[in-house]
LUMKOL-240472 format. One line per 2 residues: their letters; for each residue x, y, z of C-alpha. Coordinates in nm, 2 decimals, always signed. Last residue first. Example, Ala and Ser with C-alpha at 12.3 -4.5 7.8 and 13.67 -1.06 7.14 Angstrom:
# LUMKOL-240472
sa = +1.37 -0.11 +0.71; +1.23 -0.45 +0.78
END
This chain:
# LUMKOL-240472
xx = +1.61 -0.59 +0.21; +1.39 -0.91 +0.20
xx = +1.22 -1.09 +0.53; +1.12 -1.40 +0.60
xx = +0.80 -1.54 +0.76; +0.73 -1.85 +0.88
xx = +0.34 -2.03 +0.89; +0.42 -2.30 +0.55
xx = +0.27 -1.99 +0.34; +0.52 -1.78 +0.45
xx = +0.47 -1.41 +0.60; +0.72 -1.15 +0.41
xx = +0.86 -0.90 +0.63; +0.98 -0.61 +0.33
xx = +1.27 -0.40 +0.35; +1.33 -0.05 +0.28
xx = +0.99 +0.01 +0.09; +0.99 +0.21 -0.21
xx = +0.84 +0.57 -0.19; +1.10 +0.83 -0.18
xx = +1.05 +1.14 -0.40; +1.40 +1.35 -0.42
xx = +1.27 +1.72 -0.45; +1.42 +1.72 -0.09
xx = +1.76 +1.57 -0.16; +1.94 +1.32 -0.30
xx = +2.05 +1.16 +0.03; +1.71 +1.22 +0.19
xx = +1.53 +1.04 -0.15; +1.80 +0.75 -0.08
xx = +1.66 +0.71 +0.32; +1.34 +0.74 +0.22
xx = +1.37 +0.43 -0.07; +1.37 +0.55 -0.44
xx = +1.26 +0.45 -0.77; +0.90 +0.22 -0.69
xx = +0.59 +0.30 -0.54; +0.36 +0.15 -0.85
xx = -0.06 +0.24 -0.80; -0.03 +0.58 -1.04
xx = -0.14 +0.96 -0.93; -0.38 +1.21 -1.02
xx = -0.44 +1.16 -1.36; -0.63 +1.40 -1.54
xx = -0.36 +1.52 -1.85; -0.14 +1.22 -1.90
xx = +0.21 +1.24 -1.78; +0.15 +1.03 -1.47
xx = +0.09 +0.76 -1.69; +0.49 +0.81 -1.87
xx = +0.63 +0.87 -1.54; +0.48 +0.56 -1.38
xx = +0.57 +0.33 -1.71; +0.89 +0.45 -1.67
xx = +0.97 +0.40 -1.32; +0.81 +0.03 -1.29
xx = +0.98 -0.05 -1.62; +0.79 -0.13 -1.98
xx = +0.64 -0.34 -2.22; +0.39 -0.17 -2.35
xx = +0.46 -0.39 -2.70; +0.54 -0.09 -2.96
xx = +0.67 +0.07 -2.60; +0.97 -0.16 -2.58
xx = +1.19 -0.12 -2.28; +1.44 -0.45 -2.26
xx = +1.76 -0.16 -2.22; +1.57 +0.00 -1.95
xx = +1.65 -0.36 -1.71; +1.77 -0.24 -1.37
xx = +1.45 -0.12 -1.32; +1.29 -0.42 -1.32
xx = +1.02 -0.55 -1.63; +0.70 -0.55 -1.61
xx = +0.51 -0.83 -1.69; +0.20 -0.70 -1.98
xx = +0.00 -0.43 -1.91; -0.35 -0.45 -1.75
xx = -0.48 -0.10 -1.63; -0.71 -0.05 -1.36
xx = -0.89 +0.28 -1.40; -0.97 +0.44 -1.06
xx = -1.23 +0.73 -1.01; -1.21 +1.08 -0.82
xx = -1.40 +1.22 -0.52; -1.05 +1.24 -0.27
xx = -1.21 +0.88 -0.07; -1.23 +0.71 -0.39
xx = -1.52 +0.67 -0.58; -1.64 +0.32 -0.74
xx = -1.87 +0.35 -1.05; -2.15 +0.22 -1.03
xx = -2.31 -0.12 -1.13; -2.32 -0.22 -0.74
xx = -2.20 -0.52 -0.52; -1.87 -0.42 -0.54
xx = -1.80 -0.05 -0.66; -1.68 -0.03 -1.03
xx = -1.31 +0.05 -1.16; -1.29 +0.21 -1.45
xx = -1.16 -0.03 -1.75; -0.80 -0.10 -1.91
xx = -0.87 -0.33 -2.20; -0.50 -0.40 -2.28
xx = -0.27 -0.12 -2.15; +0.01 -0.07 -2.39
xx = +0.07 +0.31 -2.36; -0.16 +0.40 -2.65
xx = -0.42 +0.19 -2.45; -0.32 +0.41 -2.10
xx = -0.41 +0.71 -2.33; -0.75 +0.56 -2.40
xx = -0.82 +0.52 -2.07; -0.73 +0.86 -1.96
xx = -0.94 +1.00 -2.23; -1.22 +0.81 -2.06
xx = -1.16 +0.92 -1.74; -1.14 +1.26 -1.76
xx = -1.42 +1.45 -1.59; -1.41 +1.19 -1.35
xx = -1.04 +1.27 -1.24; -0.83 +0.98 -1.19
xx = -0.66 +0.76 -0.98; -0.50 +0.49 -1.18
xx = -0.44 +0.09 -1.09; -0.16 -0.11 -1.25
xx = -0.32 -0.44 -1.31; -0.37 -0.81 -1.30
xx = -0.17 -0.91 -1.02; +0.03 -1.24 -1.11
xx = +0.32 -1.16 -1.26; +0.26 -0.81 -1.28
xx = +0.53 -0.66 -1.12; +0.87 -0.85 -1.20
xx = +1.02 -1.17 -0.99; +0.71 -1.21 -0.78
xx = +0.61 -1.20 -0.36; +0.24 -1.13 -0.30
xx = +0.17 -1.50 -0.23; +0.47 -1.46 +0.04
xx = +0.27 -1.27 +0.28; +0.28 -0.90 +0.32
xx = +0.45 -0.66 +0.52; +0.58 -0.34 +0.41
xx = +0.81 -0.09 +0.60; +0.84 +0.29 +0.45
xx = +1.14 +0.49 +0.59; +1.16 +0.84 +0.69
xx = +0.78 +0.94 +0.58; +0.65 +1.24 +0.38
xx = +0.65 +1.05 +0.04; +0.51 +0.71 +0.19
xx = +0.21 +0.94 +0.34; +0.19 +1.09 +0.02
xx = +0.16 +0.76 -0.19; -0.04 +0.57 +0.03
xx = -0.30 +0.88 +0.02; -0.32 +0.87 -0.36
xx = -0.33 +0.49 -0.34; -0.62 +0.44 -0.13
xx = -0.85 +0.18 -0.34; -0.81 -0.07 -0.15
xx = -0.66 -0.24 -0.51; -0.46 +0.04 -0.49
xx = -0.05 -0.13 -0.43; +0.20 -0.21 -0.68
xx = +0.54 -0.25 -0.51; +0.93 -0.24 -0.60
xx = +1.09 -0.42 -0.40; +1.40 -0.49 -0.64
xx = +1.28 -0.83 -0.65; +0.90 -0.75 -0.75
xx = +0.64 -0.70 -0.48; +0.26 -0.76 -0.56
xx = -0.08 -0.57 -0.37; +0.14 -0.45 -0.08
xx = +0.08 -0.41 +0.28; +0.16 -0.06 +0.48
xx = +0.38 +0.08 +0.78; +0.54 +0.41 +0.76
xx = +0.83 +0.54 +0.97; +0.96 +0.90 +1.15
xx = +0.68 +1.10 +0.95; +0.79 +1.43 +0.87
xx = +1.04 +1.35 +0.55; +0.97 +1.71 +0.40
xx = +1.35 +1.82 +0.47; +1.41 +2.19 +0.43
xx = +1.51 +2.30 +0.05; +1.30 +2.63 +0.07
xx = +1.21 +2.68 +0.45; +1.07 +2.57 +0.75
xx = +0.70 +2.54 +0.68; +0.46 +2.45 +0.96
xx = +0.51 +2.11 +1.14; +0.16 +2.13 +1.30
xx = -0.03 +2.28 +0.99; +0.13 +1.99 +0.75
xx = +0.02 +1.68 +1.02; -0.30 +1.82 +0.96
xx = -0.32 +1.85 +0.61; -0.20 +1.43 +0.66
xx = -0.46 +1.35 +0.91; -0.33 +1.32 +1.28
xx = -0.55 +1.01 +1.47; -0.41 +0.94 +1.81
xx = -0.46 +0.56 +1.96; -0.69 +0.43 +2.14
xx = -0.74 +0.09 +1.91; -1.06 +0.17 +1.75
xx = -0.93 +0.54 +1.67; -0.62 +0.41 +1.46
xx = -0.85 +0.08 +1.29; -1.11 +0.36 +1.18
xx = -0.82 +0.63 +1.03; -0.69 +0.30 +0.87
xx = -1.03 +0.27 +0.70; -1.10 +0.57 +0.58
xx = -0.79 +0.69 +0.45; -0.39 +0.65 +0.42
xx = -0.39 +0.75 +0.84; -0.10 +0.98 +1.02
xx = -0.07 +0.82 +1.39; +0.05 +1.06 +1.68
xx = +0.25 +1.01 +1.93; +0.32 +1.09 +2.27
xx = +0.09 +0.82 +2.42; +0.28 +0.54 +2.20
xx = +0.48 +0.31 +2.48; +0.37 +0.45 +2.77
xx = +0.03 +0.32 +2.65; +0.11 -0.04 +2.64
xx = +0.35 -0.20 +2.40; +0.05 -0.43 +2.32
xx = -0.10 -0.11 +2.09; +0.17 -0.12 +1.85
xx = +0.16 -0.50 +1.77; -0.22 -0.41 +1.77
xx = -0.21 -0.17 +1.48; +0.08 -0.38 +1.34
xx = -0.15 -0.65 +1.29; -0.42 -0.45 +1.17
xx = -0.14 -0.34 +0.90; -0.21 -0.68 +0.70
xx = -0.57 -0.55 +0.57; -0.34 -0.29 +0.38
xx = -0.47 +0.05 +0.42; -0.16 +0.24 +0.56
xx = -0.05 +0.34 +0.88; +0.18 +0.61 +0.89
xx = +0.38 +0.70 +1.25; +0.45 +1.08 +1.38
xx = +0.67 +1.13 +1.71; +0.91 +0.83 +1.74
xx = +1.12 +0.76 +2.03; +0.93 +0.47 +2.19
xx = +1.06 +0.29 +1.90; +0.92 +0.11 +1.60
xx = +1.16 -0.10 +1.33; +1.26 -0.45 +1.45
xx = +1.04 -0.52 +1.71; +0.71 -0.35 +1.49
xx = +0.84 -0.52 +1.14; +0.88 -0.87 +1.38
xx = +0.46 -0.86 +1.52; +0.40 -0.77 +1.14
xx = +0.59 -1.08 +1.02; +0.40 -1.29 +1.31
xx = +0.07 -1.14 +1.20; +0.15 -1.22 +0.85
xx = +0.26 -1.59 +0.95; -0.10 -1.66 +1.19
xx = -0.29 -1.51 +0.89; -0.11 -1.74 +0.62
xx = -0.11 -2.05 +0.90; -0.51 -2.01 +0.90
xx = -0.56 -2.00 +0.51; -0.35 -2.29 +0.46
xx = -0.20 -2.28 +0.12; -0.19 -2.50 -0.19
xx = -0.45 -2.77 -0.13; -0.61 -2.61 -0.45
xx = -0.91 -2.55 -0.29; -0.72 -2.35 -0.07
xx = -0.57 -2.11 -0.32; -0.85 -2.02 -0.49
xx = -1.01 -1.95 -0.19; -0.78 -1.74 -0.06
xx = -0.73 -1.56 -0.38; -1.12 -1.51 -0.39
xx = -1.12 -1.37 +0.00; -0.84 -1.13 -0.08
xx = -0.98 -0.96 -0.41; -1.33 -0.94 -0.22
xx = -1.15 -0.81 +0.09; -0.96 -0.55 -0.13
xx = -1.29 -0.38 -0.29; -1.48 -0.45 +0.05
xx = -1.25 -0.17 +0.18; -1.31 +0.09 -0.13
xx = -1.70 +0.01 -0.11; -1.73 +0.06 +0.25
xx = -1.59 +0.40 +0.15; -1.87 +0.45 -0.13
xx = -2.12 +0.30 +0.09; -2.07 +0.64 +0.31
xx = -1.98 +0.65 +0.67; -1.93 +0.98 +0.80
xx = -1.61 +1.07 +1.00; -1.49 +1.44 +0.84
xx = -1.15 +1.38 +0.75; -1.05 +1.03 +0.72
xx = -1.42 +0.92 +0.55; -1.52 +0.62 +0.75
xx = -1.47 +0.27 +0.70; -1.63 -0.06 +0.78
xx = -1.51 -0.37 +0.53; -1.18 -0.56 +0.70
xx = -1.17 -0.33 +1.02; -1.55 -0.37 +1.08
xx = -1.49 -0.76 +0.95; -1.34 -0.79 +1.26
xx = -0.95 -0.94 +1.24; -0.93 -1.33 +1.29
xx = -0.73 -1.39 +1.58; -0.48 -1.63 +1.44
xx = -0.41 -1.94 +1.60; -0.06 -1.97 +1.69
xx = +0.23 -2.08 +1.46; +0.60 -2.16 +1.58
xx = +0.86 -1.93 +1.41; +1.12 -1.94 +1.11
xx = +1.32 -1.67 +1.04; +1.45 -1.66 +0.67
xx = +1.68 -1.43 +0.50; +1.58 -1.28 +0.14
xx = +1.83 -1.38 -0.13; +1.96 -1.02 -0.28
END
């Protein structure tokens, strides 16, 4: 579907505190840890080389990027929040600061009664700093109790997050913050996910520019996960290491991530083009073939369903594919894609 475009006049971004970009703390228990700075400075080291690389180009403008994404996010929050809701996600994406504060200008009327489910240390952080209600996911589980067998497990009324790459059929890769375990439940329990992201994220298939798929692990296994991943196609998939160290990086749930370069995927509307001699594969099947492999804990590619089709199907039904993304454009617009 051709995306529609709103264009809008730019204002000079605020630039987000480098707290919020690197600082985190662990979601549950509060303590700071280099291992969780680690996870956020992963993504900001990723983002601050593709800026650069972009701007000495002459390709982007660094300044109308941030004033776009906060514009998009500004939109998503008009478009999608209301005073109505009762439990919101917030993901890990640098981008969702925006919405954080989008959120926080409705004024307190506007968000007293609710309460924000974080994707890890770092969102948790950006929550609390901007006075708003912090509900981890176990949490958010004891509060609603269990209904029954069958009973909906949609709890969250929306879910806001970024997006490492976005194909046409919005299917996403997302973990280089290293906090896709978390993404993916949050996305699971929600109504509806909403991504924002700026157009240098936006591909035709997944993998197009983003170099991998990345893989939460367990420890114990990560090596016979890696091999498994080259059986699959995976060309030199390696464990992730911490910036700035020569150790291993560890997630916020005490596991390791193995990014896994494969070659372009292909949509899911293509399974005829699937050739595993090559690893050349579909967002849903190369998911369900990783998850498959004894010690992985969960795969960086939310694709298959949206919420609202995983309702419709039914509560095994996992929904994890944004509904619509608000893209911010290089030239300061944003558009958005449904």
């Amino acid at each position: 579907m051709k995306p529609a475009v709103r264009a809008i006049t730019t204002i000079a971004p605020t630039a987000l505190r480098s707290s919020t970009r690197l600082a985190s703390f662990r979601g549950i228990d509060g303590l700071l840890t280099t291992y969780h700075r680690s996870t956020f400075a992963l993504a900001h080291q990723y983002r601050q080389s593709h800026q650069h690389t972009m701007a000495s180009t002459g390709a982007v403008d660094v300044n109308l990027i941030e004033a776009a994404k906060k514009a998009a996010c500004q939109q998503a929050v008009k478009d999608n929040f209301s005073t109505d809701f009762k439990y919101v996600g917030i993901g890990s994406g640098s981008t969702i600061a925006y919405v954080v504060e989008a959120i926080k200008a409705l004024g307190p009327e506007a968000s007293a009664h609710m309460k924000f489910v974080p994707t890890g240390a770092g969102s948790t952080k950006l929550i609390r700093d901007a006075g708003l209600t912090v509900l981890q996911v176990p949490e958010l589980l004891d509060e609603v109790g269990y209904e029954s067998r069958g009973a909906s497990k949609q709890y969250l009324d929306i879910y806001f997050d970024g997006a490492d790459e976005v194909d046409a059929e919005l299917n996403c890769i997302k973990g280089g913050g290293a906090c896709l375990f978390q993404e993916k439940v949050v996305s699971r329990l929600s109504k509806k996910f909403i991504c924002v992201a700026d157009t240098r994220k936006k591909v035709d298939r997944l993998l197009s520019n983003w170099a991998y798929v990345p893989v939460e692990v367990s420890p114990i296994a990560a090596e016979l996960v890696r091999r498994e991943l080259i059986d699959l196609g995976s060309k030199d998939p390696v464990i992730r290491i911490a910036p700035s160290t020569t150790t291993y990086l560890i997630t916020d749930n005490h596991n390791y991530l193995i990014d896994a370069p494969f070659p372009t995927l292909l949509l899911n509307s293509q399974p005829e083009l699937i050739d595993p001699a090559k690893g050349v594969w579909t967002p849903n099947a190369l998911t369900a073939k990783i998850r498959r492999i004894l010690g992985v804990l969960e795969v960086g590619i939310f694709s298959g369903l949206t919420g609202p089709q995983a309702a419709k199907a039914g509560p095994e039904a996992e929904g994890v594919k944004p509904v619509k993304i608000y893209f911010g454009r290089t030239d300061g617009g944003f558009e958005t894609q449904e």
